[in-house]
N, C-alpha and C positions, 0 to 999 in steps of 0.2 A: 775250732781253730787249732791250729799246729803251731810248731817252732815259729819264735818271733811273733804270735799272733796273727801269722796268713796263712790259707787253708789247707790242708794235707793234700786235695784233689785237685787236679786241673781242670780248668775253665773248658767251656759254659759251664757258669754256675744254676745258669736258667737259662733255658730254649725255649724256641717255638720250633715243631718240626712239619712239613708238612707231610702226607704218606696219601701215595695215589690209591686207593683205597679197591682197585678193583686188583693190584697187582702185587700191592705192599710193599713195593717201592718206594722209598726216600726219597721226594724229588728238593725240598731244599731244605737247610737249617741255619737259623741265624739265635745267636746269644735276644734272649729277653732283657733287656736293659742296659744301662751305661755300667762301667766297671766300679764299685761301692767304691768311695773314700776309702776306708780300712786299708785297702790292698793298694788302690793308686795312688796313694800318700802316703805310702810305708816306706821307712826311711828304709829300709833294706834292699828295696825296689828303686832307689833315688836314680837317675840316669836310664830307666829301663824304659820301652815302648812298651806301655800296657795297653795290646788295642780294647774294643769291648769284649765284657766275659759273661753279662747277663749277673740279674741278681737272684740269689737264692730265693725265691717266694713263687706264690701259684697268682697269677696275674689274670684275670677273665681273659675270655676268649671272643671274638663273633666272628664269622665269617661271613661275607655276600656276595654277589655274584661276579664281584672282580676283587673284591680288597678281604683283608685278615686286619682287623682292630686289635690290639693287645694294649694292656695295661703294666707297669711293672711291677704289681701286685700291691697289697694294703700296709704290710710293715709287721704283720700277726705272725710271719713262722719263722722269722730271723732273729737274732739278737735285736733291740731296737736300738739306732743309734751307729749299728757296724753295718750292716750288710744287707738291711731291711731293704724293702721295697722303695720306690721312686714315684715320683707323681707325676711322671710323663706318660703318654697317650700315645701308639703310633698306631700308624693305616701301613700294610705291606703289600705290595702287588702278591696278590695271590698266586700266579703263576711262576715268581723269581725268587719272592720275597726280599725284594727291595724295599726301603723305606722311599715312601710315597709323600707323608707329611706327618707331625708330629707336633704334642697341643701338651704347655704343660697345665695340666691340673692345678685345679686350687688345692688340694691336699693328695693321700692316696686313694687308691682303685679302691672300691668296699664292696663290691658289686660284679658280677657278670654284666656284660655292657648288654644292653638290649637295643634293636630296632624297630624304628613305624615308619610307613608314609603317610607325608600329607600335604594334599595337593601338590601333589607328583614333585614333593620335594621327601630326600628320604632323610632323616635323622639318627643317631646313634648317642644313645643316653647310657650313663655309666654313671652309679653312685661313690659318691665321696664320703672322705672325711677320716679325722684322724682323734687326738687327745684333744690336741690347743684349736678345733675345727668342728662346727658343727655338721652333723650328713647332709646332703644333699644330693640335690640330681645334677648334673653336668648334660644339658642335649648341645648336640655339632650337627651341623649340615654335611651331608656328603654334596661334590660336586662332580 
Protein backbone atom coordinates (compact mmCIF):
# COMPACT_ATOMS: atom_id res chain seq x y z
CA UNK A 1 0.00 0.00 0.00
CA UNK A 2 1.11 3.70 -0.76
CA UNK A 3 0.20 7.21 0.51
CA UNK A 4 -3.12 7.15 2.62
CA UNK A 5 -2.99 3.47 2.58
CA UNK A 6 -4.35 2.92 -1.20
CA UNK A 7 -2.28 1.29 -3.73
CA UNK A 8 0.62 2.90 -5.67
CA UNK A 9 -0.60 1.00 -8.99
CA UNK A 10 -3.73 1.33 -11.04
CA UNK A 11 -6.42 -0.98 -11.24
CA UNK A 12 -7.05 -4.24 -12.27
CA UNK A 13 -5.70 -5.21 -9.34
CA UNK A 14 -6.74 -8.80 -10.70
CA UNK A 15 -7.82 -9.94 -14.19
CA UNK A 16 -9.08 -12.53 -16.15
CA UNK A 17 -7.78 -12.09 -19.65
CA UNK A 18 -8.73 -14.02 -22.43
CA UNK A 19 -5.86 -14.68 -25.53
CA UNK A 20 -6.91 -16.35 -28.87
CA UNK A 21 -4.30 -18.69 -28.52
CA UNK A 22 -3.73 -19.63 -32.21
CA UNK A 23 -2.87 -15.74 -32.77
CA UNK A 24 -2.09 -14.18 -29.38
CA UNK A 25 -4.47 -11.78 -29.45
CA UNK A 26 -6.34 -10.19 -26.48
CA UNK A 27 -9.72 -10.68 -27.24
CA UNK A 28 -11.27 -9.59 -23.77
CA UNK A 29 -10.29 -8.42 -20.17
CA UNK A 30 -12.38 -7.87 -17.41
CA UNK A 31 -11.11 -7.00 -13.45
CA UNK A 32 -11.43 -10.35 -11.31
CA UNK A 33 -13.65 -9.30 -8.42
CA UNK A 34 -15.57 -6.34 -6.78
CA UNK A 35 -13.37 -3.25 -5.76
CA UNK A 36 -11.86 -4.34 -1.91
CA UNK A 37 -13.36 -2.18 0.95
CA UNK A 38 -9.91 -0.71 1.59
CA UNK A 39 -10.04 1.46 -1.44
CA UNK A 40 -13.90 1.87 -2.01
CA UNK A 41 -14.35 3.10 1.53
CA UNK A 42 -11.31 5.23 1.59
CA UNK A 43 -12.13 8.49 3.00
CA UNK A 44 -9.73 9.98 0.44
CA UNK A 45 -11.90 8.43 -2.29
CA UNK A 46 -15.33 9.85 -0.59
CA UNK A 47 -17.52 11.21 -3.71
CA UNK A 48 -15.35 9.19 -6.45
CA UNK A 49 -16.98 6.55 -8.80
CA UNK A 50 -14.99 3.55 -8.13
CA UNK A 51 -16.11 1.11 -10.83
CA UNK A 52 -14.71 -2.69 -10.31
CA UNK A 53 -10.81 -3.03 -10.12
CA UNK A 54 -10.58 -6.85 -9.41
CA UNK A 55 -8.79 -8.03 -6.20
CA UNK A 56 -5.29 -8.85 -5.66
CA UNK A 57 -5.35 -12.76 -5.33
CA UNK A 58 -4.95 -15.88 -7.87
CA UNK A 59 -8.62 -17.02 -8.05
CA UNK A 60 -9.11 -20.88 -9.88
CA UNK A 61 -9.93 -20.88 -13.24
CA UNK A 62 -12.14 -23.54 -15.53
CA UNK A 63 -13.14 -23.04 -18.80
CA UNK A 64 -16.04 -25.08 -20.92
CA UNK A 65 -17.25 -25.11 -23.97
CA UNK A 66 -19.23 -21.68 -23.74
CA UNK A 67 -18.52 -20.22 -20.21
CA UNK A 68 -15.14 -19.22 -18.03
CA UNK A 69 -15.84 -20.00 -14.01
CA UNK A 70 -13.72 -17.65 -11.87
CA UNK A 71 -13.47 -17.50 -8.17
CA UNK A 72 -12.14 -14.23 -6.41
CA UNK A 73 -9.41 -16.11 -4.95
CA UNK A 74 -9.06 -17.70 -1.15
CA UNK A 75 -7.67 -14.49 0.89
CA UNK A 76 -3.83 -16.39 1.15
CA UNK A 77 -1.74 -13.57 -0.83
CA UNK A 78 -3.20 -10.32 0.24
CA UNK A 79 -3.17 -8.72 3.55
CA UNK A 80 -6.10 -10.47 5.20
CA UNK A 81 -8.93 -8.18 6.08
CA UNK A 82 -7.77 -5.29 3.10
CA UNK A 83 -7.70 -6.58 -0.10
CA UNK A 84 -8.05 -10.27 0.25
CA UNK A 85 -10.04 -12.31 -1.94
CA UNK A 86 -14.10 -12.47 -1.97
CA UNK A 87 -16.38 -15.34 -1.97
CA UNK A 88 -18.15 -14.76 -5.00
CA UNK A 89 -18.26 -17.36 -7.91
CA UNK A 90 -19.00 -15.91 -11.52
CA UNK A 91 -19.56 -17.93 -15.03
CA UNK A 92 -18.42 -15.25 -18.00
CA UNK A 93 -19.55 -15.73 -21.56
CA UNK A 94 -16.42 -16.97 -22.96
CA UNK A 95 -16.64 -15.22 -26.16
CA UNK A 96 -17.39 -11.35 -24.55
CA UNK A 97 -16.74 -12.14 -21.07
CA UNK A 98 -19.74 -10.96 -19.81
CA UNK A 99 -20.88 -11.81 -16.54
CA UNK A 100 -23.40 -14.46 -17.12
CA UNK A 101 -24.51 -15.38 -13.45
CA UNK A 102 -22.84 -15.23 -10.22
CA UNK A 103 -23.14 -17.43 -6.63
CA UNK A 104 -21.81 -16.09 -3.53
CA UNK A 105 -19.91 -18.73 -1.81
CA UNK A 106 -20.27 -20.00 1.72
CA UNK A 107 -16.54 -18.84 2.28
CA UNK A 108 -13.44 -18.39 -0.25
CA UNK A 109 -12.26 -20.21 -3.34
CA UNK A 110 -9.51 -22.88 -1.78
CA UNK A 111 -9.58 -24.82 -4.74
CA UNK A 112 -9.23 -24.92 -8.78
CA UNK A 113 -12.94 -25.48 -9.65
CA UNK A 114 -13.37 -28.79 -11.33
CA UNK A 115 -16.01 -30.43 -13.62
CA UNK A 116 -18.21 -33.79 -14.36
CA UNK A 117 -21.34 -34.85 -16.01
CA UNK A 118 -23.97 -36.71 -14.92
CA UNK A 119 -26.71 -37.69 -16.47
CA UNK A 120 -26.31 -35.31 -18.95
CA UNK A 121 -26.45 -32.76 -16.48
CA UNK A 122 -22.90 -30.95 -16.00
CA UNK A 123 -21.65 -29.62 -12.69
CA UNK A 124 -18.94 -27.42 -11.47
CA UNK A 125 -17.31 -28.13 -7.94
CA UNK A 126 -15.03 -25.51 -6.39
CA UNK A 127 -13.56 -26.16 -2.80
CA UNK A 128 -14.15 -23.90 0.08
CA UNK A 129 -13.28 -22.58 3.28
CA UNK A 130 -11.56 -20.15 5.31
CA UNK A 131 -10.29 -19.66 9.33
CA UNK A 132 -14.05 -19.23 10.97
CA UNK A 133 -15.24 -22.08 7.99
CA UNK A 134 -14.62 -25.52 7.63
CA UNK A 135 -13.35 -26.82 3.72
CA UNK A 136 -15.68 -28.17 1.65
CA UNK A 137 -17.01 -28.87 -1.73
CA UNK A 138 -19.33 -26.28 -3.26
CA UNK A 139 -21.10 -28.46 -6.80
CA UNK A 140 -23.56 -25.96 -9.06
CA UNK A 141 -25.48 -27.08 -11.88
CA UNK A 142 -24.58 -25.49 -15.28
CA UNK A 143 -27.86 -24.77 -17.27
Amino acid sequence: MGPQGLPLTKPPYGRITAIDLSTGEHIWMVPNGETPDCIAEHPALTGVNVPMTGRPERGGIIVTKSLVFAGEGSGLFAVPGRASGGPMFRAYDKSTGTVVGEFELPAHQTGIPMTYMLDDIQYIVVAVGNRDYPAELVALTVE
